[in-house]
N, C-alpha and C positions, 0 to 999 in steps of 0.2 A: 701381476697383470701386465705383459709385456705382448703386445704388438710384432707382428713377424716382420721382419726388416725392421725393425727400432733400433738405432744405435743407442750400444752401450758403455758406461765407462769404464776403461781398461783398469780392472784391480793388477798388483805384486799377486805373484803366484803362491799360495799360502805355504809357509813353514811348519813343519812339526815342532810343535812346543815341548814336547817329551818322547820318548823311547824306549821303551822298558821291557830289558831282558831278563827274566826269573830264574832263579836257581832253584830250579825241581829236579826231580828223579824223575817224575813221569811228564808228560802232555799236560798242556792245560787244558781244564773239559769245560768251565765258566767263568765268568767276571763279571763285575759290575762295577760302574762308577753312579757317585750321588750325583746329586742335582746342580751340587755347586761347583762338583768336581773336585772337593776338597779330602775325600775318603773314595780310594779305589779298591777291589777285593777282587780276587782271583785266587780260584782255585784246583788242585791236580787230581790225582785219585788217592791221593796222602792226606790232603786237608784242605781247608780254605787259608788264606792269608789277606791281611790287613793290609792298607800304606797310607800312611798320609803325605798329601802333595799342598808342600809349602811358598807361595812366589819369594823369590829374593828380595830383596830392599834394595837391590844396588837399582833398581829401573831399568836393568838388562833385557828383561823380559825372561829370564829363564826362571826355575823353579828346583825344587829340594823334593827328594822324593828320601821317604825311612820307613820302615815296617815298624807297625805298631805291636808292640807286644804284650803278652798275656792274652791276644787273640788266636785261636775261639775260646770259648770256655769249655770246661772239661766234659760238663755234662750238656754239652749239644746234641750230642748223642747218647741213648744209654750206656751203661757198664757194657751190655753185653754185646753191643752191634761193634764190626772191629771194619765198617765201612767208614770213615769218615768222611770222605772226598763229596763236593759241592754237584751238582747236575746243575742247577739254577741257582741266582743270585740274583735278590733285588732291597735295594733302598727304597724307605720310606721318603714322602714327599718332604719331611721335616728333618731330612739324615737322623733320627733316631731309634727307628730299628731295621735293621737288615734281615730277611727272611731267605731262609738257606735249606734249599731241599738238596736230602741226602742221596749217595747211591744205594743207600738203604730203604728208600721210600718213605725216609720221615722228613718233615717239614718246619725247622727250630727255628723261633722268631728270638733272633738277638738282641738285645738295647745294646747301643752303639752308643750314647747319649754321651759317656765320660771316658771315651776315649783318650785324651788328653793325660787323663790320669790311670791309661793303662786299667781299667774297673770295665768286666763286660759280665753280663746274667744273659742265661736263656731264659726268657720271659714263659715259654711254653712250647711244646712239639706237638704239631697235628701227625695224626697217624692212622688218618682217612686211605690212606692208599695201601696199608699194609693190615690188610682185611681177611685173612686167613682164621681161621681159630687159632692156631698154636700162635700166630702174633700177636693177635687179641688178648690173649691168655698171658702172652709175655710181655704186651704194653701194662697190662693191669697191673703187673707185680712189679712194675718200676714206679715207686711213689717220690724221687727226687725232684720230677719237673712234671707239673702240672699234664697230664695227657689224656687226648682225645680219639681214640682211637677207631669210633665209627661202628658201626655192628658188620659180623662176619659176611661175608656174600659168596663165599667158599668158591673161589675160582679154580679151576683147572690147574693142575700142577705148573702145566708149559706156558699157561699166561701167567703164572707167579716166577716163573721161574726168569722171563723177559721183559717184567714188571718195572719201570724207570720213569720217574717225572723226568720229561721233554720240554717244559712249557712253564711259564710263570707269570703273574701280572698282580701289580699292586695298585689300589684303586688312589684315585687322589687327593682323597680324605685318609688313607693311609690307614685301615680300621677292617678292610679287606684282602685280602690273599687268595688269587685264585692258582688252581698249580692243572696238569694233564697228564697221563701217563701211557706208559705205548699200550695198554688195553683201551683206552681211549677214555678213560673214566677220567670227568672233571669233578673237580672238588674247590669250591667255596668256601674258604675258612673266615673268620672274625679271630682277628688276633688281639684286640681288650677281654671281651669275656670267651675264648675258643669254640665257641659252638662252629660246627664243621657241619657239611651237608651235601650230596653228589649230587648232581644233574642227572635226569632222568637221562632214557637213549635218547639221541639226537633225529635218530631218523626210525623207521620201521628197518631198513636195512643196516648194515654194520655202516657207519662213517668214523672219520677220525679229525682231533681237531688237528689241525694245523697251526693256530697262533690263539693269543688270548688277548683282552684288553678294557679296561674300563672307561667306562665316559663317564660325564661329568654326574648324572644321575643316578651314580652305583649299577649301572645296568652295562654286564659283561658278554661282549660281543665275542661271539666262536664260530670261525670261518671251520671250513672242514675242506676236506680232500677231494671232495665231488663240489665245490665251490658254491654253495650254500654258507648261509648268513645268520645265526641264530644267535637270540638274545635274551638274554635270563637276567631278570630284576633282582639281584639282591637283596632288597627287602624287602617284598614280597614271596620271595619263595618260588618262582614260576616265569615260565616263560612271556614276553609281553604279549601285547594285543598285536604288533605288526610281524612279530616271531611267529606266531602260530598261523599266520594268514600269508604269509611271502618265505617263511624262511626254508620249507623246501618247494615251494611251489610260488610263480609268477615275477621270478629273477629274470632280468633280462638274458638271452640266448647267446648273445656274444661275452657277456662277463663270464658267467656260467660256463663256455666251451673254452673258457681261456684256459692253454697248455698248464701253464706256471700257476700252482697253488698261492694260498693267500699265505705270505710269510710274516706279516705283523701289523699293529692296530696303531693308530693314531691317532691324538684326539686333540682340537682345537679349541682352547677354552675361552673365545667368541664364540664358539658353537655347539651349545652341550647336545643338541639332540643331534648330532651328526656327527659320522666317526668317518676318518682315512683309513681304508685298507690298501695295502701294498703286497704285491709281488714281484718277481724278478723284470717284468716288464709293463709296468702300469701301477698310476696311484690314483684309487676310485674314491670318490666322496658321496657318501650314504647318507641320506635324509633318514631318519629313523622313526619319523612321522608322515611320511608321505610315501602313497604308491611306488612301485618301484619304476609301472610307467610302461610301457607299448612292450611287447617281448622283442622285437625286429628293428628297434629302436635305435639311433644311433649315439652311441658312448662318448667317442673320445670328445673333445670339446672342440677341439683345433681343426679335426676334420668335420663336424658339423656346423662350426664357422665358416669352413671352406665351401661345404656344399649348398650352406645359405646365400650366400656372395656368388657362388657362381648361380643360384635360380634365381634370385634377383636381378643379377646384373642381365641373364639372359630374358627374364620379363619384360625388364625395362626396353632392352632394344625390342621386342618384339611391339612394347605399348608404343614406343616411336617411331619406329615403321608403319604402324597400324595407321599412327595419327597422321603420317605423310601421306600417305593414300587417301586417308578420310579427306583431308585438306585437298590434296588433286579434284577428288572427286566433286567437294564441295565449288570448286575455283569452277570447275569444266561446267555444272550444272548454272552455274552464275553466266557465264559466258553465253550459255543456251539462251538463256532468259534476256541476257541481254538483246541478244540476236532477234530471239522472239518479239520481245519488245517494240522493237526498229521495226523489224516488219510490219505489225500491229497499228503500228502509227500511219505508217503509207497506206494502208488503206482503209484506214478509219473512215466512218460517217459518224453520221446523228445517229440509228440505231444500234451500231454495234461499238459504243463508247463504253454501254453499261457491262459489256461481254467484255472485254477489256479491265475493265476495271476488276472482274471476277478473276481473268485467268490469272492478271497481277496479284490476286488475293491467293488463287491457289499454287503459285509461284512461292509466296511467301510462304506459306506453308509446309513446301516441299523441302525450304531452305532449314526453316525451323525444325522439321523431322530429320533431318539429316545432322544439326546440330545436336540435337536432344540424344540422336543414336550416340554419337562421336563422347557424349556426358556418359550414357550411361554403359557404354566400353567401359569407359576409366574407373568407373567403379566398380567393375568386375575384376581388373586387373590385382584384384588385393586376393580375392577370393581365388583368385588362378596361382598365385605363391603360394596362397594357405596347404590347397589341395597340392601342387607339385610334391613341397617340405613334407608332405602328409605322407605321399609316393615314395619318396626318397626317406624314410624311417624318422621325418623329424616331426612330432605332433605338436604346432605349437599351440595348442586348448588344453594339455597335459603339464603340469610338470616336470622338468625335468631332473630327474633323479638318475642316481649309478653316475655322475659327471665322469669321466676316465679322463687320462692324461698320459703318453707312453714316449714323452720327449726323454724319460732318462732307460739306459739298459744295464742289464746286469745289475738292478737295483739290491742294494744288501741291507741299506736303512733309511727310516726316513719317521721322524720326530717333529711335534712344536715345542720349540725353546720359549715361545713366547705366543700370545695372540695374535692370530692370522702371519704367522712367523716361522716356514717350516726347514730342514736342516733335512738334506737330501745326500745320503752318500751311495756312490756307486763306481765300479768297479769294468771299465769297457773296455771288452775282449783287445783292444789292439795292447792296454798294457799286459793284458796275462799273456797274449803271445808272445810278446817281447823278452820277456822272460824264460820261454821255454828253453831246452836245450838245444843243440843242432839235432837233424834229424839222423836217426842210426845210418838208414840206408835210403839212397835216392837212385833214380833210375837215371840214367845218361842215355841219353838217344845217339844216332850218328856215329859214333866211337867205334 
């Protein structure tokens, strides 16, 4: 909650606390760190790899980093998939298990629990995404680790053949796993007892999700590529009541047309019915209980403060202009009457005392109607903001929902560490130019 023009206190410009260069053969394709930051995992198209990061005792502030080993286990994979390499990775809210989808399309939920003592089990493989018959056929015959493998849906060769979980989210009860794949099939897993189970299509037309994410009531929020917002209850099975009523229809028009897809979910646990979504230039907060609110509505927070303060502040001059004329008018009409008066007097008699006494009655009168207008101005003045903000996209008898905020660009992440407590990393173009190389060729003019 900071104020434009609020001074701020100048922090040190933050330090990197570690560094960490891998020795692979290939690229790294994922990573993840825990909660506490105490277990980081990263992995190539070889495998996944373990580390634990230990602080020093000396109160330097640096830290130990060492690969833990006997990580992964042997049968994270079956005998016969010769993929091992990671596409996603994600820790439990409890660092206890780590869920590791393959380039294979299986999905091995690890206990990490006794790492310490170098001891790792795959708890279970979901193999919901690897839905063929001959997979099917060949998940069966592996009876070493528990397997789930979904019924056939016999896809197309070309989409088996381009088939990759892209996507991952673990719920924060830590008892769900949701994963996506480039056919756009999402899957739902329960990793205590493995029941596995797909989302229906998202839309009548093809869409694809772009990010996953759970709030606090197990109910998994899936942006898509046409920027669309759907929401599937966990357990219940089914999309919610505000899913099915907003989620491809009555989003606001400026979220909706925004260039930059939705790249990841955030969740505030002060606020379980409300999730952050973020993309490369905006982070919107979604009521997940309320309307979504006028379609031509205005978003961002910072420019609908702005355009409040400026109809206000322009009503207000207008109501005190208004009132300075009222005032003329009233003085000049006084001044009449005074006049009148004077004259009235000079040539009063005995019969036209009582005439006098009338016209001073409707004198007063006249003052009083002129007052009573000047009142009931002012009370319209509230109703002439309401209606302007109404003009201007802001309805204030609505709720307001879809809040936007586009103070940060080139946004790449953006998490709560804590309650109402968010960690915002971004990345702004003047440093990726800075980096570039010289340019090949430039033109010289004049020469």
């Amino acid at each position: 909650h900071v104020e434009s023009g609020q001074g701020l206190q100048v922090y040190d410009r933050q330090k990197d606390l570690l560094q960490m260069e891998l020795k692979t053969r290939t690229n790294l394709i994922s990573s993840a760190i825990s909660a506490s930051g105490q277990l980081i995992a990263a992995s190539d198209a070889e495998g996944p790899k373990l580390y634990s990061v230990v602080r020093s005792g000396d109160g330097g502030g640096s830290v130990r980093v060492r690969r833990v080993r006997g990580f992964p286990p042997e049968d994270f994979v079956p005998p016969y998939s010769q993929c091992r390499g990671a596409t996603q990775m994600r820790f439990t809210a409890d660092e206890r298990r780590l869920a590791v989808a393959t380039t294979d399309g299986f999905v091995s939920i690890i206990d990490v629990s006794e790492w310490q003592a170098g001891k790792f089990a795959t708890v279970r493989r979901h193999c919901h995404h690897r839905t063929t018959t001959s997979e099917v056929e060949a998940d069966a015959g592996c009876s070493d680790v528990p397997t789930h493998p979904g019924e056939p849906r016999a896809q197309p060769p070309s989409a088996v053949d381009v088939r990759t979980i892209v996507g991952m989210a673990v719920s924060g009860s830590g008892l769900l796993v949701a994963t996506y794949d480039t056919t756009g099939c999402v899957v739902v897993s329960h990793i205590e007892n493995g029941a596995s189970s797909a989302l229906p299509p998202l839309a009548p037309q093809k869409e694809w999700p772009t990010a996953l994410g759970f709030n606090a009531r197990n109910q998994l929020v899936v942006p898509t590529n046409a920027n669309h917002l759907h929401v599937w209850d966990a357990d219940k099975g089914a999309f919610t009541k505000w899913s099915r009523a907003f989620g491809l229809g009555g989003i606001p028009r400026v979220y909706q047309h925004m260039q930059s897809c939705i790249a990841g979910v955030a969740v505030n646990p002060a606020e379980p019915d409300c999730v952050y979504v973020y993309a490369m230039n905006h982070i919107t907060r979604v009521d997940l209980t309320q309307a979504p609110g006028p379609d031509t509505a205005v978003l961002n927070v910072h420019k609908r403060k702005q355009i409040e303060q400026e109809i206000i502040g322009k009503v207000i001059e207008e109501r005190e202009a208004s009132e300075r004329r009222s005032e003329r008018q009233l003085s000049k009409r006084k001044r009449k009457q005074h006049v009148a008066g004077r004259t009235s007097d000079a040539h009063m008699d005995v019969d036209s005392s009582v005439n006098g006494d009338a016209a001073s009655v409707a004198d007063s009168e006249d003052v009083s109607s002129v007052a009573s207008e000047v009142a009931g101005r002012s009370k319209d003045w509230e109703s002439t903001i309401v209606a302007r903000l109404r003009e201007a996209g802001i309805n204030v008898a609505e709720p307001h929902n879809f809040r936007m905020t586009q103070r940060y660009q080139n946004l790449m992440y953006a998490s709560f560490v804590d309650s109402d407590t968010m960690v915002v990393v971004e990345r702004p173009w003047t440093d990726v130019a800075s980096a570039l190389p010289a340019a090949f060729h430039r033109h010289r003019f004049g020469s």
